[in-house]
C-alpha positions as CSV (number, residue, x, y, z in Angstrom):
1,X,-20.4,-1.3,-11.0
2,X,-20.4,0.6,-7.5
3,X,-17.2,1.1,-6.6
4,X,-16.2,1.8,-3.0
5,X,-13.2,2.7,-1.5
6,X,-11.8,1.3,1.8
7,X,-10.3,4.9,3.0
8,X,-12.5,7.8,3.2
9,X,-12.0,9.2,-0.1
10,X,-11.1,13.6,1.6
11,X,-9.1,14.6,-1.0
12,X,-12.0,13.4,-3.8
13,X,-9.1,11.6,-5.7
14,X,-11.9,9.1,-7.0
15,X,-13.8,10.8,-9.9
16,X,-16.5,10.4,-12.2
17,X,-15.3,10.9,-16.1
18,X,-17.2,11.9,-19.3
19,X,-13.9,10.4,-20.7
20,X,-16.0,7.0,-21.0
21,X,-15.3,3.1,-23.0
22,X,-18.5,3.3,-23.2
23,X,-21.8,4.5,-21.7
24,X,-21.6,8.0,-20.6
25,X,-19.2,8.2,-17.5
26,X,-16.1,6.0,-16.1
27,X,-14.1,5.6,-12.8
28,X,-11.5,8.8,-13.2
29,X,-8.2,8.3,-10.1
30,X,-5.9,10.8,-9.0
31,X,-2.7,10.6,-8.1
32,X,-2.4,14.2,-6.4
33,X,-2.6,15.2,-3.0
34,X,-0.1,12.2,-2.2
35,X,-0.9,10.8,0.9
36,X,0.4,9.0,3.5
37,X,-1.0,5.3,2.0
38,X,-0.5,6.1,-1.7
39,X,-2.2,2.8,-2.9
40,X,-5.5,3.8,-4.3
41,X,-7.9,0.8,-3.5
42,X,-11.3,0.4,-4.8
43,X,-13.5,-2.8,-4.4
44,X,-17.1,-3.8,-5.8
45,X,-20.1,-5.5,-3.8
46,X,-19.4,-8.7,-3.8
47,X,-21.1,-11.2,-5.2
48,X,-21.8,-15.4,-4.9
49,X,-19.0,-17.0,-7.0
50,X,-19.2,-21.4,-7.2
51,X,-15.9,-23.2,-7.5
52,X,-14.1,-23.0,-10.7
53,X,-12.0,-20.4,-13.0
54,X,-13.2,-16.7,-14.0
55,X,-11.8,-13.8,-16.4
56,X,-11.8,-10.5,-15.3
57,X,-12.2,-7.7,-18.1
58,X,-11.7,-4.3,-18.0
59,X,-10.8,-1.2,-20.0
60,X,-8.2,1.4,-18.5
61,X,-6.7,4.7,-20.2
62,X,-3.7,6.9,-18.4
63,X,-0.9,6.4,-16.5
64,X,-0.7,4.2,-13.0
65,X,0.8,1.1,-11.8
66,X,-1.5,-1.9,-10.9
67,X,-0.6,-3.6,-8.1
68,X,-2.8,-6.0,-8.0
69,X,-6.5,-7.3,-8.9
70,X,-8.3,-9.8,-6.6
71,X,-11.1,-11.3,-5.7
72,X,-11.1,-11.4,-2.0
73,X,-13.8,-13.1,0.6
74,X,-15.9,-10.6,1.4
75,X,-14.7,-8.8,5.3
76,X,-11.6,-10.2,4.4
77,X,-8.3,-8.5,4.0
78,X,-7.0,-7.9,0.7
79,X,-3.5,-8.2,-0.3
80,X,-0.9,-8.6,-3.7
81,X,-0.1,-12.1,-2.1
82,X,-2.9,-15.2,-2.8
83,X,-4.1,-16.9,0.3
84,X,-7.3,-19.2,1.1
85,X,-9.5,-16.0,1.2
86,X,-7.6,-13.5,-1.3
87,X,-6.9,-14.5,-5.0
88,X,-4.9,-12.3,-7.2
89,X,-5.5,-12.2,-10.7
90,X,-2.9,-13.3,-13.0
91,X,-0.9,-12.1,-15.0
92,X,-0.1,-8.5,-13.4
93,X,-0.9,-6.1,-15.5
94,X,1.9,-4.0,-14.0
95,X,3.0,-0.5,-15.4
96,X,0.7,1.2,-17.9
97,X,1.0,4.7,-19.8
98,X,-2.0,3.9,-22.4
99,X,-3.3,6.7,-24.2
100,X,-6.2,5.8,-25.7
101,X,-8.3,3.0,-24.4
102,X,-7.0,-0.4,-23.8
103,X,-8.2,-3.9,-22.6
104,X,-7.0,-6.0,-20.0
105,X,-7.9,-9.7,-18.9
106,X,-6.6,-11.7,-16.1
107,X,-7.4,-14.7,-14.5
108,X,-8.2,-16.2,-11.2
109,X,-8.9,-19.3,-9.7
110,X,-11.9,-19.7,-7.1
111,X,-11.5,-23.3,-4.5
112,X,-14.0,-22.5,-2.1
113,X,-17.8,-21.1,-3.1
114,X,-18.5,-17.6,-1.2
115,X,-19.0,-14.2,-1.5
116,X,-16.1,-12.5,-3.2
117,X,-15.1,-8.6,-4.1
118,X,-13.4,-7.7,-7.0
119,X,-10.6,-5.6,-5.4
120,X,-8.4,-3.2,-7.5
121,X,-5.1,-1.2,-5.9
122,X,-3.5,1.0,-8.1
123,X,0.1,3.3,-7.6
124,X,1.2,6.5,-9.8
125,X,3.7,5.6,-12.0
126,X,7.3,6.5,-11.4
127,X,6.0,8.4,-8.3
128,X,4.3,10.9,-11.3
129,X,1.9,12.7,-9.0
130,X,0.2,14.2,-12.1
131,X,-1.2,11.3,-13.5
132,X,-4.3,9.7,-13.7
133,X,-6.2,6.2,-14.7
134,X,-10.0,5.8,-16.3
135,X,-11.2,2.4,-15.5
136,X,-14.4,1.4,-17.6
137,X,-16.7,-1.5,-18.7
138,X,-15.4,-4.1,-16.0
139,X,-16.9,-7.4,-16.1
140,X,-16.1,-11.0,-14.1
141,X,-16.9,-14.0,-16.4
142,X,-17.3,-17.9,-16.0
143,X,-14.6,-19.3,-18.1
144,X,-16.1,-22.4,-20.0
């Protein structure tokens, strides 16, 4: 996946890592310089989605707080709340301090066919600007 950033990423807090699931390299986020939007928000191309129910898979390892996971319309606005053109991705995953790495799936519910992103926005956690979160091996499946 090519992940992009909404903001322009300055202060290079969006990193590749040898610290990899798998493959050779993963998505590596800092949480230092704080700055004045401390969400960090990533999104993929989007791609065509039909109608119907989808799990999303991925592999994270550190320390953050997810604030949300959606797939939004794509030049839409994404957001924590589900609306006609945003769907969050349930259940939150929430507060994490994992230390080796560990999978997370969530679903969400598409009523409308379209192109979608997959948007991720992710906090330090307990304001720790220290921390850091690997994201690896993320995948968007047709539920059966």
């Amino acid at each position: 996946v090519a992940w992009r950033s909404p903001f322009p990423d300055k202060n290079e807090i969006f990193k590749q890592s040898k610290d990899a699931h798998s493959g050779s390299s993963a998505l590596k986020i800092l949480f230092a310089p704080k700055k004045e939007q401390d969400n960090r928000r990533i999104y993929a191309n989007p791609v065509n989605l039909k109608k119907g129910k989808y799990k999303i898979v991925l592999f994270a390892k550190g320390e953050a707080e997810f604030r949300y996971i959606s797939l939004t319309k794509d030049k839409e606005k994404t957001g924590s709340r589900t609306t006609n053109v945003n769907k969050v991705a349930a259940p939150a995953i929430g507060k994490v301090d994992a230390k080796e790495w560990t999978e997370y799936t969530l679903d969400v519910t598409i009523a409308e066919e379209g192109m979608y992103n997959l948007h991720i926005c992710v906090n330090s956690a307990g304001g720790k600007q220290s921390s850091s979160l690997l994201i690896d091996d993320v995948s968007l499946l047709i539920q059966e």
